[in-house]
C-alpha positions as CSV (number, residue, x, y, z in Angstrom):
1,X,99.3,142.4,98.7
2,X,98.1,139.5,96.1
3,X,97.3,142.9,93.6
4,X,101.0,143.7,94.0
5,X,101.9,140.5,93.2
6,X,99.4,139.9,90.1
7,X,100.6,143.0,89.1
8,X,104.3,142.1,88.7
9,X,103.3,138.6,87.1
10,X,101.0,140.6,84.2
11,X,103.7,142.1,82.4
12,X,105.4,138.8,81.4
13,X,102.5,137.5,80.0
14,X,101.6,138.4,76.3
15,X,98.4,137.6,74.9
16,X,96.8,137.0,71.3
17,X,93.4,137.3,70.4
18,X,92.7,134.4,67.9
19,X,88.9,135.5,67.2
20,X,86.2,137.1,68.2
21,X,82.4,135.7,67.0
22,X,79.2,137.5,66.7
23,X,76.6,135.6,68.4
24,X,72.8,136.2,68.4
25,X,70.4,135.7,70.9
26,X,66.4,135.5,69.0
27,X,64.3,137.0,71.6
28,X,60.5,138.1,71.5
29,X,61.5,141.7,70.1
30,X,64.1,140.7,67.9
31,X,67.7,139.8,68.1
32,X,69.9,140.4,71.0
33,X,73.9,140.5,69.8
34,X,76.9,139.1,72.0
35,X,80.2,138.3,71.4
36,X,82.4,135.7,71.8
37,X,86.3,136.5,71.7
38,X,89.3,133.4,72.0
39,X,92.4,135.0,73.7
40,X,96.1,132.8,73.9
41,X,98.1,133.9,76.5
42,X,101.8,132.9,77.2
43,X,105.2,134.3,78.7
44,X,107.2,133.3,75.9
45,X,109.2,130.6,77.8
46,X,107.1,127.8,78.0
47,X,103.8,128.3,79.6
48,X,100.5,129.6,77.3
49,X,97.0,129.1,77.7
50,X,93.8,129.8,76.2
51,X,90.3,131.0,77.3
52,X,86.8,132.2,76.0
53,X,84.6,134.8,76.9
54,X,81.1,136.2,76.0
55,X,79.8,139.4,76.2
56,X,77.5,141.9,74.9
57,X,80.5,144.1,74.4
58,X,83.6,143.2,72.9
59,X,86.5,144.2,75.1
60,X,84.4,142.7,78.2
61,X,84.4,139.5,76.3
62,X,88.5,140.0,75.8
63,X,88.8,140.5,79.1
64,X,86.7,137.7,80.3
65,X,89.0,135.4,77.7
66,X,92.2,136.7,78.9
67,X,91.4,136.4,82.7
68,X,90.1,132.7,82.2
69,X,93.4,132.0,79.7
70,X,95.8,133.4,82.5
71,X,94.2,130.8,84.7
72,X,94.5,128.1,82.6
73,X,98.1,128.4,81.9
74,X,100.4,125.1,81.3
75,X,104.1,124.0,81.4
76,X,105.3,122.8,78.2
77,X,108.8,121.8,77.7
78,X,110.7,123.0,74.8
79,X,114.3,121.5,73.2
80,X,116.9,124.5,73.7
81,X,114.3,127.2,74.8
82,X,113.0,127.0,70.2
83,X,110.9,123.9,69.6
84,X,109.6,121.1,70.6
85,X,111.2,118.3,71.6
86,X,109.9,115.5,68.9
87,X,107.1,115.1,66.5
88,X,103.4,115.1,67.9
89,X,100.1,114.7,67.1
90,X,96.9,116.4,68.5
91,X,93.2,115.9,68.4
92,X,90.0,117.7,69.0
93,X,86.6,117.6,67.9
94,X,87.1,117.3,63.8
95,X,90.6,119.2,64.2
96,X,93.7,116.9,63.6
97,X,97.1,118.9,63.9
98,X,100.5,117.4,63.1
99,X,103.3,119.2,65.2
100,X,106.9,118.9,64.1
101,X,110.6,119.7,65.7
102,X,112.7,122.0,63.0
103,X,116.5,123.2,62.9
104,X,117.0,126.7,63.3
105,X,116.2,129.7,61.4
106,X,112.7,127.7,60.1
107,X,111.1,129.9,61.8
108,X,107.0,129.3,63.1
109,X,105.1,127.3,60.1
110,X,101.7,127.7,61.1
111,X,98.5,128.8,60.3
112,X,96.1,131.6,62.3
113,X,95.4,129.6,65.2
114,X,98.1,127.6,65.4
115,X,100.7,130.5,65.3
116,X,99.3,132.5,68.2
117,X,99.7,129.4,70.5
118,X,103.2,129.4,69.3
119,X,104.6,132.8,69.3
120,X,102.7,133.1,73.1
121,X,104.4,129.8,74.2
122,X,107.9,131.0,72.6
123,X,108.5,128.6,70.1
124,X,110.9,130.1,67.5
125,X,111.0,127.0,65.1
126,X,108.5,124.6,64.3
127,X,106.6,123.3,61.5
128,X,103.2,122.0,62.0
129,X,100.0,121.3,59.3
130,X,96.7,121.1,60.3
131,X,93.9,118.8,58.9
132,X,90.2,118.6,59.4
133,X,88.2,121.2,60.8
134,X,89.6,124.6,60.8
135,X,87.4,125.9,63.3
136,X,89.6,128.3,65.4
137,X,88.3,126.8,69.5
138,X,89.2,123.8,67.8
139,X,92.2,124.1,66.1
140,X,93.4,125.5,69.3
141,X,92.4,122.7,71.3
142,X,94.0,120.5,69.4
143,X,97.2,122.6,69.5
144,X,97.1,122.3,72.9
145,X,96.2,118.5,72.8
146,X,99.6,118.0,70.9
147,X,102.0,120.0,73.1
148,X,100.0,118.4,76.1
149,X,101.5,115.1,75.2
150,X,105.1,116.0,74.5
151,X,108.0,114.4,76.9
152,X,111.4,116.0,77.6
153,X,114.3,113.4,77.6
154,X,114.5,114.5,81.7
155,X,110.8,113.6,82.4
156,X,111.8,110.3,80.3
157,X,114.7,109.8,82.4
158,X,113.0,110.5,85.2
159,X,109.6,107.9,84.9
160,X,112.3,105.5,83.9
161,X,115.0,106.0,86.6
162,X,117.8,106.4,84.3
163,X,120.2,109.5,83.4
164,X,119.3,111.4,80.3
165,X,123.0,110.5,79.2
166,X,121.8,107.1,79.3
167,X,118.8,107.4,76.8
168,X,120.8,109.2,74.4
169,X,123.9,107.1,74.5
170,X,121.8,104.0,73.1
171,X,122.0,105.4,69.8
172,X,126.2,105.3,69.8
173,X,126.3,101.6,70.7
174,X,125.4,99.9,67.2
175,X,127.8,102.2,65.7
176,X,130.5,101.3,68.9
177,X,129.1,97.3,67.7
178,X,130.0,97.4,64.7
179,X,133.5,99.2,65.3
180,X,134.1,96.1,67.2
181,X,133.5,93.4,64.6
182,X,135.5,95.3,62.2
183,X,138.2,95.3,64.8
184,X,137.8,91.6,65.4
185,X,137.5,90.9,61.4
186,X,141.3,92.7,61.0
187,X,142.5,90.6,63.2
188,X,141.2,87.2,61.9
């Protein structure tokens, strides 16, 4: 019964691979060769992971990247089902990326890395720059760093106890103020 229903959740889930390393192993008669493979995996509305795998032959280590990214998957939440909701920052290791909202029809700005995460995770516009390192685990991890720290205006509401109307309509009063004291000054 869980086959069936692993089964009917693995077609939803699209996976990249970002990179696969050749590693060496020095033993007494020589060299022994593995490999190490980075997999994203994501459904395309909002959830992605990423694992790593090593092997001695490639598609084992695939496979043990992809069964460890479907594990690790994560909610992110996106602004109208296309990109992020504000401007973020990530971190890991030497890797700095800078993660930014765009209108539509930018379409995903991104480098290697950076662009699996985002066409797994279903982002259709965004514009992000990476600085630092551009070590693929890490430009990942900091990727993921980024989108871990982004708040919806409901989560926001939410913590705070308010109505997402609320926080938005705080940007209408200065204009409503100052409406007023013209008002007022026509009057005078």
């Amino acid at each position: 019964m869980a086959k069936d229903f692993k089964t009917n959740e693995t077609p939803e889930l699209s996976d990249k691979l970002v990179g696969i390393n050749r590693v060496a192993k020095v033993v007494k008669g020589g060299r022994r060769f593995g490999f190490a493979a980075l997999v994203v995996v994501g459904d395309n509305k909002g959830r992605v992971g990423f694992g790593t795998g090593k092997a001695r032959e490639v598609p084992e280590a695939i496979k043990k990247a992809t069964d460890q990214a479907k594990n690790k998957l994560v909610k992110i939440p996106l602004k109208e089902g296309r990109t992020i909701h504000h401007d973020v920052h990530g971190r890991h290791g030497a890797s700095k990326v800078i993660l930014r909202s765009a209108p539509p029809g930018t379409g995903i700005i991104a480098g290697g890395p950076m662009r699996a995460v985002f066409e797994t995770l279903g982002v259709q516009d965004v514009v992000s720059k990476s600085i630092g390192s551009s070590s693929p685990y890490n430009m990942v991890r900091a990727t993921f760093n980024g989108l871990q720290n982004i708040q919806s205006p409901r989560n926001i509401a939410a913590r705070r106890g308010l109505k997402v109307s609320s926080i938005f309509g705080k940007n209408n009063l200065p204009a409503k103020k100052d409406k007023d004291k013209n008002e007022q000054a026509k009057d005078n």
